[in-house]
N, C-alpha and C positions, 0 to 999 in steps of 0.2 A: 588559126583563131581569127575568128570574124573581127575586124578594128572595132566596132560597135560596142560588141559582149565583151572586150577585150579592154575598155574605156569604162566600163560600169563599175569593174572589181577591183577593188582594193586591195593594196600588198597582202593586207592582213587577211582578208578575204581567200585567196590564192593560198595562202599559206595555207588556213585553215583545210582546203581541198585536195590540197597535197597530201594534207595529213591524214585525212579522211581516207584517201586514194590509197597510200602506202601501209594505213592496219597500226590496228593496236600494240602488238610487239615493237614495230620499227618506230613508232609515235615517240612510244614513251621512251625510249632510249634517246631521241631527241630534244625531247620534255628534258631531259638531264642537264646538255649543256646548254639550254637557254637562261635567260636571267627571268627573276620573281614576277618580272612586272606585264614581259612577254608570255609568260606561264599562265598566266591569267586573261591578258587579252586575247589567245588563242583558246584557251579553255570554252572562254564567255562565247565567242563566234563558232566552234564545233557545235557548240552546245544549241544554236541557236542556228545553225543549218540545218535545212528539214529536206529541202530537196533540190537535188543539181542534175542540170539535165547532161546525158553525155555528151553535146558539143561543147559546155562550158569545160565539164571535165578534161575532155581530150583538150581542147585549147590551152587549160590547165596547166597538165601533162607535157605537151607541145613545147609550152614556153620555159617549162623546168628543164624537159631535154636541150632545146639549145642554148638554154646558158651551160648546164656543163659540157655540150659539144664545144662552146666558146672557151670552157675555162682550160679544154681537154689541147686545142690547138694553139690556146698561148702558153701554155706549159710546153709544147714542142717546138715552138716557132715562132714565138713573142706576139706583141699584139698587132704589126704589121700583116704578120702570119694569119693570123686566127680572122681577123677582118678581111682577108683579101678572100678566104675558103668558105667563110659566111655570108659575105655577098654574090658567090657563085651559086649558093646552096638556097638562099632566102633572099636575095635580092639588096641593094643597098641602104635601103631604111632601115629592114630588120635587122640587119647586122650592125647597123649604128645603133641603135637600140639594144640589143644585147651588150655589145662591147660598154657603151655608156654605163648600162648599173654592172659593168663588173670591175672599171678598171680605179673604181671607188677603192676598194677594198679587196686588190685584187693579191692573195698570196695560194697561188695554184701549186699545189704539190704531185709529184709523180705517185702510182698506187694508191690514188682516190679512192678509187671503187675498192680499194680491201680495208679502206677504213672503215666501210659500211658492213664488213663479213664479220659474224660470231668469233673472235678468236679461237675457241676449241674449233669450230668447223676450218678455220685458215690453217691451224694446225697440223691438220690430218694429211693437207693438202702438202704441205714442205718440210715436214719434218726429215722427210727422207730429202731433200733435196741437200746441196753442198754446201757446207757452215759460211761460203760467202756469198750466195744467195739468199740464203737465212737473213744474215748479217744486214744485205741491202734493202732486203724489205722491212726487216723491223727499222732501220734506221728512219724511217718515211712513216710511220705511226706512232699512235701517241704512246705516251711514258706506262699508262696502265696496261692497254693492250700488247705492248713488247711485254711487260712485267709476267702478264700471264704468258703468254705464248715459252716466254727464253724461261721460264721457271718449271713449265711442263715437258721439258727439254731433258735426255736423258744427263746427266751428270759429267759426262766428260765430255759435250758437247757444247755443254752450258759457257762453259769457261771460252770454247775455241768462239766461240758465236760473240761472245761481249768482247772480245779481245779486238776482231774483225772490225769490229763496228767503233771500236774506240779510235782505233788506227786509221779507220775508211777517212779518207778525203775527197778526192772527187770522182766521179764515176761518170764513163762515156755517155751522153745521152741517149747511143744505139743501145748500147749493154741494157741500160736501164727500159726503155722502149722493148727491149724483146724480151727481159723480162715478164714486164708487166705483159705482153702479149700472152705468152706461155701463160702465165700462173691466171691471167680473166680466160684465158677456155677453159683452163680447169674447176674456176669458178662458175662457170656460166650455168651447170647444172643446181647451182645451189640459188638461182635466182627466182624467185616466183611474185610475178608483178600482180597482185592484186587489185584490181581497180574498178573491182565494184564498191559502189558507194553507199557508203549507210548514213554516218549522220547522224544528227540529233544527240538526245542525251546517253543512246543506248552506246555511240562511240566516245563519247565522252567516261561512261561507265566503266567500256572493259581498258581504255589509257590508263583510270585512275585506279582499275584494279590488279592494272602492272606495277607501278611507278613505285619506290621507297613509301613506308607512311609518311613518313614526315613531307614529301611533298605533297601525298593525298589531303594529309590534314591541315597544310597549309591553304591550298586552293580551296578545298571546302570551307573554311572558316572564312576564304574571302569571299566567297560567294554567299554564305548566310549573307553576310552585310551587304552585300551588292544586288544580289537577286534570291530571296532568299526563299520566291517558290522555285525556284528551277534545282537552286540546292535538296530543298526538300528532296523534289521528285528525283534527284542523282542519289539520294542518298538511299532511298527505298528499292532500288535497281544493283545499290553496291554491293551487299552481301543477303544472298537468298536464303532459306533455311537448307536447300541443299548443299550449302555450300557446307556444310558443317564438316561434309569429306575432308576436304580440307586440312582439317585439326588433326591430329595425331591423338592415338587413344588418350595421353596424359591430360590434353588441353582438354578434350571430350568430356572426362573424369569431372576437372576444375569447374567447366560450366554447369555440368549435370546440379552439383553442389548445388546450384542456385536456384536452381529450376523445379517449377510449382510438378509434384506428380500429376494432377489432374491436368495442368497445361500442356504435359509430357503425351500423356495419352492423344487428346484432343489433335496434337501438332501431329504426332505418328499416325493419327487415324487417315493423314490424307497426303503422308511420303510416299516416295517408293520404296521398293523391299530392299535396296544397298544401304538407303538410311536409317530405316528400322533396324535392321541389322548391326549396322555400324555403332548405335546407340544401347542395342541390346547386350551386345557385346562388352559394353563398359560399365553395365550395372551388374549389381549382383543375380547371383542366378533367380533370389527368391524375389526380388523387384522386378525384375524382365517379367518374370511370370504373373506378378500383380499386377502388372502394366497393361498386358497382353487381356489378363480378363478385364481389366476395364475397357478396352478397344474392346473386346468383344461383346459386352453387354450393354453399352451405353447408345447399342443403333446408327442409324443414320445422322450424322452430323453434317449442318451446314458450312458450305465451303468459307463463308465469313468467319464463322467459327475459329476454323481451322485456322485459314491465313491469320489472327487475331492472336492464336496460341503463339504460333509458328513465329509471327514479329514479335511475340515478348523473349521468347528465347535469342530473337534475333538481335534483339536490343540489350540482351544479357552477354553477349558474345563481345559483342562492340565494346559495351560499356570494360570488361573485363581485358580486352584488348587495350584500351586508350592508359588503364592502368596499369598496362604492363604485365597481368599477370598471366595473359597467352600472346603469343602472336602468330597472327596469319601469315602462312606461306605467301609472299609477294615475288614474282621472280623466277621462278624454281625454287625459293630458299627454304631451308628446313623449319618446321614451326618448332618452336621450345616452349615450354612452358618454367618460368621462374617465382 
C-alpha cells in the first residue's frame, strides 16, 4: 500500500472495503457480532461508497492480510516471534505497525480460519475423522458453531466427542499445528475470495437482505432519522416484485387477499412467466382465467404503470410482513405464514 493512500483512509473506511471485498453472505454474518452502533457506522459508509479503485482495494486487502499473518505467528511463537518474521517479510516499520494495533487486543486462537467455514461444510470435512480430533477442533470454536456441528454428529459419537473435550487439557502446539495444516488443505477448496467491488447502496441491499429482520429493521429506522433519502432509496431495492418467489404458496394466498385485481393484472402484464405462474397457481382456477383476459385485452401498458401496480403489492408484502402475518425467507430460512 502506497503510505499516501494509506494515510487518507480511515479504520472505518478499510473496514467498510473489506466488507465490500468479501460479499454479502460473509458481511452479514459479520454484521452479527458487531454491536448497534458499529452496525450503523459501517452501514452509513458501504452505503456511501461509490467507487474504489483497485490499488486502494488491494492495499485494503494487503493490510488485512498481514495483520492475520501477524496474529497467525504470535499464536506459534509469541510476539518476539511474529515481529522478528514480519520484519523479514515487510521491513521493520511495517511490522511495528501491524504488531502495535494488534498487541491492544491481542487474544489469537489456534483454527481461525475454521471459525470463518459454514459449520455443515466443516462437517462434511471431519466427521469421519477420530472423536479426538473432532474433540480438538471444536474445542477452539465458538459455543453455537460446536453446538451445530457435535449435534449433527451420529449418536454414539456425540457422547465420545464431549466427553474428549471435557477431559482435554492441554494439547502439544505441533499436534495442534498439524492439525490445523491437514484440516486448512482440506478447506482450501471451499475458499472463494471475491474481490470485485460493488459498493454503494446495491451492497448495502443484498447485507440487509441477508441479516435477521430485526436487524434490517433496526438499521432502517436509523437511517430514516439519519439519512432519510438514502433509506428511502435502500428500501425501494430491498424487495422487488420478483421477489414474491420467495413466499411460499400459503404467504402467496395471504397477500393475494389484499391485492386490488385490476392492480394484479397491470403488475403481471410486465413479470416474467415463473411469476405469473407462481401467482396463477394460487388463485382460483376461475380468477387466473379472469386475470389472464384482462392481461389480454387491456393492450399495451406503460412500464410506469406497471412498476406503480407492482410497488402497491410490494408495499402490501412488507406491510403484511412487519405484522407478522408472513415472513420472508432471510438466510435460507423457511417462510411461514401465522
Amino acid at each position: 500500500m502506497a503510505k499516501g493512500s494509506e494515510e487518507r483512509i480511515t479504520g472505518l473506511q478499510k473496514a467498510a472495503i473489506l466488507l465490500i471485498a468479501l460479499g454479502p453472505e460473509k458481511s452479514s454474518h459479520i454484521f452479527k457480532h458487531l454491536k448497534e452502533e458499529e452496525i450503523e457506522e459501517l452501514t452509513l459508509e458501504i452505503a456511501n461508497t461509490r467507487t474504489i479503485t483497485p490499488q486502494v482495494k488491494d492495499a485494503v486487502l494487503d493490510e488485512f492480510y498481514q495483520v492475520c499473518l501477524a496474529q497467525q505467528y504470535i499464536a506459534e511463537g509469541g510476539i518476539n516471534y511474529a515481529k522478528e518474521v514480519l520484519e523479514k517479510s515487510f521491513g521493520a516499520d511495517r511490522a511495528r505497525d501491524v504488531i502495535g494495533k494488534l498487541t491492544a487486543s491481542l487474544q489469537v486462537k489456534p483454527f481461525e480460519f475454521v471459525r470463518k467455514t459454514d459449520p455443515s461444510q466443516l462437517l462434511n470435512f471431519i466427521q469421519d475423522e477420530h472423536p479426538q480430533t473432532i474433540a480438538l477442533i471444536l474445542s477452539y470454536l465458538s459455543a453455537a458453531q460446536s453446538a451445530l456441528i457435535i449435534s449433527a454428529l451420529p449418536p454414539d459419537r456425540q457422547a465420545d466427542v464431549a466427553k474428549r473435550i471435557a477431559v482435554m487439557d492441554r494439547t502439544s502446539p505441533d499436534i495442534i499445528k498439524e492439525v490445523e495444516k491437514v484440516l486448512e488443505s482440506k478447506l482450501a477448496s471451499l475458499v472463494n475470495q471475491d474481490y470485485t467491488i460493488i459498493g454503494g447502496v446495491d451492497a448495502v441491499v443484498e447485507i440487509l437482505n441477508t441479516v435477521d429482520r430485526g436487524t434490517e429493521k433496526h438499521i432502517m429506522e436509523t437511517l430514516e432519522i439519519e439519512e432519510p433519502e438514502l433509506a428511502d432509496e435502500i428500501r425501494k431495492k430491498m424487495f422487488v416484485f420478483e421477489d414474491i418467489l420467495l413466499l411460499d404458496d400459503r404467504a402467496i394466498q395471504r397477500v393475494l387477499r389484499d391485492v386490488d385485481n385490476s392492480d394484479l393484472a397491470i403488475a403481471l402484464k410486465g413479470s416474467n412467466e415463473e411469476v405469473q405462474n407462481a401467482i396463477f397457481n394460487n388463485l382460483s382456477k376461475r380468477l387466473a382465467v379472469m386475470i389472464k383476459e384482462d392481461m389480454e385485452f387491456m393492450g399495451p401498458v406503460r412500464m410506469k404503470d406497471v412498476e406503480e401496480a407492482q410497488q402497491k403489492i410490494v408495499n402490501i408484502i412488507r406491510k403484511l410482513e412487519d405484522s407478522a402475518e408472513i415472513v420472508i425467507s432471510r438466510g435460507g430460512g423457511d417462510e411461514i405464514v401465522v
